[in-house]
PDB file of N, CA, C and O in Angstrom:
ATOM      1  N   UNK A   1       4.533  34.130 -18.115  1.00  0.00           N
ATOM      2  CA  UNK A   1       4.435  32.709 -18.308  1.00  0.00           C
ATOM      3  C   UNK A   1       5.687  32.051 -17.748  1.00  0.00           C
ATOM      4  O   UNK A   1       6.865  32.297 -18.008  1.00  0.00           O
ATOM      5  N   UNK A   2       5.013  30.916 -16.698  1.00  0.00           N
ATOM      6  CA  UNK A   2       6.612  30.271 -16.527  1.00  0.00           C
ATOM      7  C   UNK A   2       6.388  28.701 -16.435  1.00  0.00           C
ATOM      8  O   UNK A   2       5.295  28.163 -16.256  1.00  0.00           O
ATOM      9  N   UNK A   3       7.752  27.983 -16.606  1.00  0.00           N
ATOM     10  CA  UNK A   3       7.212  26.754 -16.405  1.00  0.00           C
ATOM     11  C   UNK A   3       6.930  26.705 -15.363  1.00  0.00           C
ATOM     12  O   UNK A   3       7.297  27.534 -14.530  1.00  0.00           O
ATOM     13  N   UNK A   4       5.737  25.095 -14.973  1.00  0.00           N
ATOM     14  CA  UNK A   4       5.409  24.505 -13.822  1.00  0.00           C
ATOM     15  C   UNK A   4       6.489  23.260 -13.569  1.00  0.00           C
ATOM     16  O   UNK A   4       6.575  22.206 -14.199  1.00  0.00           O
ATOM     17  N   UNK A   5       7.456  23.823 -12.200  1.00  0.00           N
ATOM     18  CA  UNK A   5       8.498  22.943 -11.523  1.00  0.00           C
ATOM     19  C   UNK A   5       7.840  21.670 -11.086  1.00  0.00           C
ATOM     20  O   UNK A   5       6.618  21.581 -10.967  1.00  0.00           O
ATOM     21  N   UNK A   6       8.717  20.630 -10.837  1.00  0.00           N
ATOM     22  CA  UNK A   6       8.179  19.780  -9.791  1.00  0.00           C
ATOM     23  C   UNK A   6      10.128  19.126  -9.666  1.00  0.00           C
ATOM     24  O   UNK A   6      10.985  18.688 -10.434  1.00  0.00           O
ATOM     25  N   UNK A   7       9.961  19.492  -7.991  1.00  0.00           N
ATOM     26  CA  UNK A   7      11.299  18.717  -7.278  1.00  0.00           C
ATOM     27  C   UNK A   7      10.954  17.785  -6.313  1.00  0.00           C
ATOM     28  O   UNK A   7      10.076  17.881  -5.455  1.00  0.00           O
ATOM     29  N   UNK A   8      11.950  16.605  -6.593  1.00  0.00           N
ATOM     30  CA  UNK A   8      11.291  15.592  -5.005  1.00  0.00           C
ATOM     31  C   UNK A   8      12.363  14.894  -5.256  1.00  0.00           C
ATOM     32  O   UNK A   8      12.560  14.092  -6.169  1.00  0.00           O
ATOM     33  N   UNK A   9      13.215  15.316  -4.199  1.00  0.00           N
ATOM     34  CA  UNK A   9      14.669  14.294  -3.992  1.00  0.00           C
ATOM     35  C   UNK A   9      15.489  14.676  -5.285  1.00  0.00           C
ATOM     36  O   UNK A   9      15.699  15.852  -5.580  1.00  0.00           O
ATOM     37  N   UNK A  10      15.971  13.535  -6.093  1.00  0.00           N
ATOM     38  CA  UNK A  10      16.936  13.570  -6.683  1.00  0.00           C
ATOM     39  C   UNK A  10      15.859  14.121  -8.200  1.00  0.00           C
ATOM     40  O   UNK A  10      16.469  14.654  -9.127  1.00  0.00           O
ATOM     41  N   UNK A  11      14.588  13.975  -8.304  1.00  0.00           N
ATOM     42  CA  UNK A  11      13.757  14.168  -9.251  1.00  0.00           C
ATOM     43  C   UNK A  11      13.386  15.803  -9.284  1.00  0.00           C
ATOM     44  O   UNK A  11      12.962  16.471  -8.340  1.00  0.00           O
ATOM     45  N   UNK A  12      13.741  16.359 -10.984  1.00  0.00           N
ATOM     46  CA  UNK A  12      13.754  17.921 -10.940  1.00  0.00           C
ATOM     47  C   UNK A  12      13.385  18.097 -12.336  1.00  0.00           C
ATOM     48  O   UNK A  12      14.182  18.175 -13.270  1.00  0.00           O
ATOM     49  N   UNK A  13      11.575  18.180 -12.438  1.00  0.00           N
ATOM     50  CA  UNK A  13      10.956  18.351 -14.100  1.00  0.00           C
ATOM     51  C   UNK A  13      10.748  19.323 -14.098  1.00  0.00           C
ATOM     52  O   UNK A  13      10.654  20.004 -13.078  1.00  0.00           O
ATOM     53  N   UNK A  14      10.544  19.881 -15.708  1.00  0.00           N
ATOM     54  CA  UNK A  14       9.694  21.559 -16.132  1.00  0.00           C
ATOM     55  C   UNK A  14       8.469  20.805 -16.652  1.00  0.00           C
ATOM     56  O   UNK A  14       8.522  19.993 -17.576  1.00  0.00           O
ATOM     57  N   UNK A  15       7.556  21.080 -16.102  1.00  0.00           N
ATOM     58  CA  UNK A  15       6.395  20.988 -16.567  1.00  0.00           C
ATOM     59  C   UNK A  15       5.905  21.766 -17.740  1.00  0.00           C
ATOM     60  O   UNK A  15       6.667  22.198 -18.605  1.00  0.00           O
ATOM     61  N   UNK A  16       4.332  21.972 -17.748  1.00  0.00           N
ATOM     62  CA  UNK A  16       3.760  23.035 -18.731  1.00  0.00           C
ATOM     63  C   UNK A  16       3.627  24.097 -18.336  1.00  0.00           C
ATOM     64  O   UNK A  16       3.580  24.349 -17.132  1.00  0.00           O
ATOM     65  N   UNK A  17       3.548  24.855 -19.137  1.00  0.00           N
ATOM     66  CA  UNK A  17       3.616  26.336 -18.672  1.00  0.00           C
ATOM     67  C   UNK A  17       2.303  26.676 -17.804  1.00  0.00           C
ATOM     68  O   UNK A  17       1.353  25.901 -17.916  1.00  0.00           O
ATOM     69  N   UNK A  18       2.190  27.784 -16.948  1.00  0.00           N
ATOM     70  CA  UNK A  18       1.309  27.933 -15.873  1.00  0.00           C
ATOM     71  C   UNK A  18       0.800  29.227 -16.508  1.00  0.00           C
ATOM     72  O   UNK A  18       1.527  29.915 -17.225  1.00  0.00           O
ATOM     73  N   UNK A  19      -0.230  29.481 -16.281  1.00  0.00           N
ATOM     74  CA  UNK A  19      -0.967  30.482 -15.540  1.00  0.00           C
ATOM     75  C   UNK A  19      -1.165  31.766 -15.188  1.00  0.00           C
ATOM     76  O   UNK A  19      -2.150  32.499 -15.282  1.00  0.00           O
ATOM     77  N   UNK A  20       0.438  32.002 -14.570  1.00  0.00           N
ATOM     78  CA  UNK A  20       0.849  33.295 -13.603  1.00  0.00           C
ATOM     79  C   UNK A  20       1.181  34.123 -14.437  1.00  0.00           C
ATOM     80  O   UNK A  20       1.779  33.751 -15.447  1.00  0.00           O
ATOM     81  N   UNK A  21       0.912  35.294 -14.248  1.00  0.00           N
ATOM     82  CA  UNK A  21       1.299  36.350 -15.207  1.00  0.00           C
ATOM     83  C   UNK A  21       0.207  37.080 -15.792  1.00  0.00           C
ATOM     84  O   UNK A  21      -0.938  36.844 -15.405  1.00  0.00           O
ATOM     85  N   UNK A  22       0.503  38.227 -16.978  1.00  0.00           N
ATOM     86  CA  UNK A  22      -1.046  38.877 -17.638  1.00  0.00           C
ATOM     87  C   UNK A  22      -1.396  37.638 -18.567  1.00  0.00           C
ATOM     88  O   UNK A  22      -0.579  36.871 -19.076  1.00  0.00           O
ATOM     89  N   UNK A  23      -2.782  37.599 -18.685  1.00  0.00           N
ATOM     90  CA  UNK A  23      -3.479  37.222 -19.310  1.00  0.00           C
ATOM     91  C   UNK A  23      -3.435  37.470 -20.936  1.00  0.00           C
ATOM     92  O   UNK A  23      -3.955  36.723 -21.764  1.00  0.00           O
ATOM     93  N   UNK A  24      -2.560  38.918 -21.275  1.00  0.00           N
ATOM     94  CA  UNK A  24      -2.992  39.640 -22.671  1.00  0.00           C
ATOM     95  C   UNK A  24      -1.626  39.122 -23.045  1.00  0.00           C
ATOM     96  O   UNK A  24      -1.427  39.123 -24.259  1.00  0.00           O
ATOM     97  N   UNK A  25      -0.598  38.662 -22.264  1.00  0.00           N
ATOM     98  CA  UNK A  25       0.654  38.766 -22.930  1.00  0.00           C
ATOM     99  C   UNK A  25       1.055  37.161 -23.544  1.00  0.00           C
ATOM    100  O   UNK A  25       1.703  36.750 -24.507  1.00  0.00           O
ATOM    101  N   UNK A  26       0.376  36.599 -22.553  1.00  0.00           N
ATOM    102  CA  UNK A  26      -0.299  35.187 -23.084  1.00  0.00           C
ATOM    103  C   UNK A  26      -0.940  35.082 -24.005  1.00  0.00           C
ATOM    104  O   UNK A  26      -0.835  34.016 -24.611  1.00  0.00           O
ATOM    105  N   UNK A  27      -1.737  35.956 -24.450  1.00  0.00           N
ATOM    106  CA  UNK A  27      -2.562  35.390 -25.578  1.00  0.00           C
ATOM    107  C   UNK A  27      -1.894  36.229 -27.146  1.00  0.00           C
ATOM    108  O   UNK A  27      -2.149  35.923 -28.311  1.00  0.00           O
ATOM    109  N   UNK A  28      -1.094  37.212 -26.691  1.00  0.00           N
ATOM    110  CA  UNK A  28      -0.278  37.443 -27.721  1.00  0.00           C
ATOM    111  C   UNK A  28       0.540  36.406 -27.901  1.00  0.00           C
ATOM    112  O   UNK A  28       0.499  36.001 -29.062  1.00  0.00           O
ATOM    113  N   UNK A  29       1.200  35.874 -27.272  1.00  0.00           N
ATOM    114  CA  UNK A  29       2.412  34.766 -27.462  1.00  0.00           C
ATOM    115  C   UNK A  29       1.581  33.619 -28.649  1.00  0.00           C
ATOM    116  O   UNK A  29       2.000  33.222 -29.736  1.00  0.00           O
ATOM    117  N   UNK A  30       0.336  33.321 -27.972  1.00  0.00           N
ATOM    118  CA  UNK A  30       0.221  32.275 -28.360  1.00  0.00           C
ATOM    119  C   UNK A  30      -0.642  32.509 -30.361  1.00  0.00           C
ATOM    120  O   UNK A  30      -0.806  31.803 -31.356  1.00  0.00           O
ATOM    121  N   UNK A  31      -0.814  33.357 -30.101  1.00  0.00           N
ATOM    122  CA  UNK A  31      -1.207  34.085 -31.375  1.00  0.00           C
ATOM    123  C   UNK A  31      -0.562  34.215 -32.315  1.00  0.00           C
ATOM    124  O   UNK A  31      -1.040  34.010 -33.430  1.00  0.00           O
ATOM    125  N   UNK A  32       0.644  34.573 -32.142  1.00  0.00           N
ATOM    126  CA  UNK A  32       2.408  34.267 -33.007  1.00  0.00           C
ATOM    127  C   UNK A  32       2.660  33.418 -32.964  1.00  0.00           C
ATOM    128  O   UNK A  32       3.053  33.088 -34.083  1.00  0.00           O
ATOM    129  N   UNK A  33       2.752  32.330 -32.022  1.00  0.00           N
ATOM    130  CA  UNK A  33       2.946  30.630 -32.214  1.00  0.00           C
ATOM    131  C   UNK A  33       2.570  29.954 -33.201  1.00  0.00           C
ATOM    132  O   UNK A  33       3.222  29.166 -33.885  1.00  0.00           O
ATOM    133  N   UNK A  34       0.604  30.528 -33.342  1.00  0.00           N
ATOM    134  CA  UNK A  34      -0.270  29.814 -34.171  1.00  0.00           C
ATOM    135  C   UNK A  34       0.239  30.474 -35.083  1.00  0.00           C
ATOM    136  O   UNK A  34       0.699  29.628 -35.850  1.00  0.00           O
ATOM    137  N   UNK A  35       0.537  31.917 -35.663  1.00  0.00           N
ATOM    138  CA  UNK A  35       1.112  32.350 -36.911  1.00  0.00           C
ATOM    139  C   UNK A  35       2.181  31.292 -37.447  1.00  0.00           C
ATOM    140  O   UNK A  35       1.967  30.587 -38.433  1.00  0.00           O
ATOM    141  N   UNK A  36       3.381  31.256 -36.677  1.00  0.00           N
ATOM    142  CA  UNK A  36       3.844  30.767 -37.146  1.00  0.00           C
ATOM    143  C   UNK A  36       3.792  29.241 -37.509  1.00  0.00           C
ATOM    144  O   UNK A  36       4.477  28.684 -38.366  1.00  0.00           O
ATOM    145  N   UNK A  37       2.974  28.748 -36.803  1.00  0.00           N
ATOM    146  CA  UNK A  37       3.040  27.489 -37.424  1.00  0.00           C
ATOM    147  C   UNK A  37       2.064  27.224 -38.758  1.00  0.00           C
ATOM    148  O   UNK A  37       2.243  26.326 -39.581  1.00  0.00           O
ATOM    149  N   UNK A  38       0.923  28.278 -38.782  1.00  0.00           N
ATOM    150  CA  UNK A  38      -0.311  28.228 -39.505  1.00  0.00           C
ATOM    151  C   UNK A  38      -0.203  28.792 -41.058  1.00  0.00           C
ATOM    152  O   UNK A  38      -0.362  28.138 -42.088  1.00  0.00           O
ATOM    153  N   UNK A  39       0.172  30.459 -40.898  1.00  0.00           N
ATOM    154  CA  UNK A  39       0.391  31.050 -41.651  1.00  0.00           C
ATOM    155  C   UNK A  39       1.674  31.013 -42.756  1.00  0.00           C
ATOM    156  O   UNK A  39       1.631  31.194 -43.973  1.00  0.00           O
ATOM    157  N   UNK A  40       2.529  30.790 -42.113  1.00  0.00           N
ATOM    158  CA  UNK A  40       4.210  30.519 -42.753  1.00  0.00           C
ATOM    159  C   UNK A  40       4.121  29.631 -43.671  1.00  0.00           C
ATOM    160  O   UNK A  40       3.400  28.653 -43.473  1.00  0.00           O
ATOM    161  N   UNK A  41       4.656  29.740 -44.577  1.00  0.00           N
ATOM    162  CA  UNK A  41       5.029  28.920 -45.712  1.00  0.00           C
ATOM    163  C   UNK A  41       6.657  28.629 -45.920  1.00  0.00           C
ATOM    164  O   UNK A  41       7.138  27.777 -46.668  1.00  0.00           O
ATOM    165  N   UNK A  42       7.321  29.485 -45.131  1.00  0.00           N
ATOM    166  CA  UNK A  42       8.680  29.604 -45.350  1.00  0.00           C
ATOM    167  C   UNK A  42       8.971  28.201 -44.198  1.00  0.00           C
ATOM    168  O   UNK A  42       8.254  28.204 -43.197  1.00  0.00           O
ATOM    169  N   UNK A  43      10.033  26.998 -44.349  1.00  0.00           N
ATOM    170  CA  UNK A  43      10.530  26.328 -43.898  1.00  0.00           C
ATOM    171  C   UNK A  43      11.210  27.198 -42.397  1.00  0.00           C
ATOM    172  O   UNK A  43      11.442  28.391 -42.592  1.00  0.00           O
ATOM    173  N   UNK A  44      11.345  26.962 -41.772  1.00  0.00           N
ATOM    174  CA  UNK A  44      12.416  27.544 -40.272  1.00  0.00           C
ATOM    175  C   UNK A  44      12.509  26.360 -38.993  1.00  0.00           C
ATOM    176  O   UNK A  44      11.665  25.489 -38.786  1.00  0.00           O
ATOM    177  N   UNK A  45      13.960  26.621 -38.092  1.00  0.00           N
ATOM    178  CA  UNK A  45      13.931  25.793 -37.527  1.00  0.00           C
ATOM    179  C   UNK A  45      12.660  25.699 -36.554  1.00  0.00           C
ATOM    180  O   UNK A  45      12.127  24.595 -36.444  1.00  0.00           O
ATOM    181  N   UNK A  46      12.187  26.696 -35.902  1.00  0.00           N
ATOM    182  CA  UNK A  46      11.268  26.896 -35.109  1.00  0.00           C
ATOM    183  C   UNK A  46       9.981  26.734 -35.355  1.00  0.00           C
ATOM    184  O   UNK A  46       9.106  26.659 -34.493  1.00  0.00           O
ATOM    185  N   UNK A  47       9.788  26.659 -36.838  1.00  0.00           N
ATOM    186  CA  UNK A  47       8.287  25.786 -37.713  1.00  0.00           C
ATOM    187  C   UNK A  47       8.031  24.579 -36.852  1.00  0.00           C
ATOM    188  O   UNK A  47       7.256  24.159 -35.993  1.00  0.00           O
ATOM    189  N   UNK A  48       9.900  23.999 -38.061  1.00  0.00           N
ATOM    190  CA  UNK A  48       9.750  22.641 -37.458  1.00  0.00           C
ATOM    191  C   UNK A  48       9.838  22.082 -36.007  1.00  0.00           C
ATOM    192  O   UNK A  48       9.250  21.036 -35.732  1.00  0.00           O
ATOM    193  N   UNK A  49      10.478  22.682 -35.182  1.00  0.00           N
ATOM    194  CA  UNK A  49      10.132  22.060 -34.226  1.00  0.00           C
ATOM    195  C   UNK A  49       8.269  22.368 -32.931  1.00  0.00           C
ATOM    196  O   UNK A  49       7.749  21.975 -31.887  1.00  0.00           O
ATOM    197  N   UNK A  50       8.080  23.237 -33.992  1.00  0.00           N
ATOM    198  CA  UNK A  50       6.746  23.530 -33.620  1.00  0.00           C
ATOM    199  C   UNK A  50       5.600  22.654 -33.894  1.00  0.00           C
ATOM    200  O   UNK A  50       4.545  22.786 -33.274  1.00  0.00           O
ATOM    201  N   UNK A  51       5.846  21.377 -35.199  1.00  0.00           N
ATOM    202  CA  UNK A  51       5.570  20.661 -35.533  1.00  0.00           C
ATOM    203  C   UNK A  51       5.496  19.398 -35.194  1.00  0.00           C
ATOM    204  O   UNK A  51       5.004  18.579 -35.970  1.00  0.00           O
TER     205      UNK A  51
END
């Protein structure tokens, strides 16, 4: 997974994440994401900013 760049002149964003890469390692990531935001009951910084 990587971000999607965009450069033009003095302009230099990270987009959303792309695409490229395995498919399985992606959907693990995002599987622990949803844990943690879903399942957790415990306060953390990474809850909250998941929030």
């Amino acid at each position: 997974m990587t971000p999607r760049k965009y450069a033009s002149g003095e302009t230099n964003r990270n987009g959303g994440i792309s695409k490229i890469g395995d498919a399985s390692t992606r959907a693990v990531l995002y599987q622990a994401g949803l844990a943690v935001l879903t399942r957790s009951q415990k306060w953390s910084k990474l809850r909250a900013w998941g929030h």
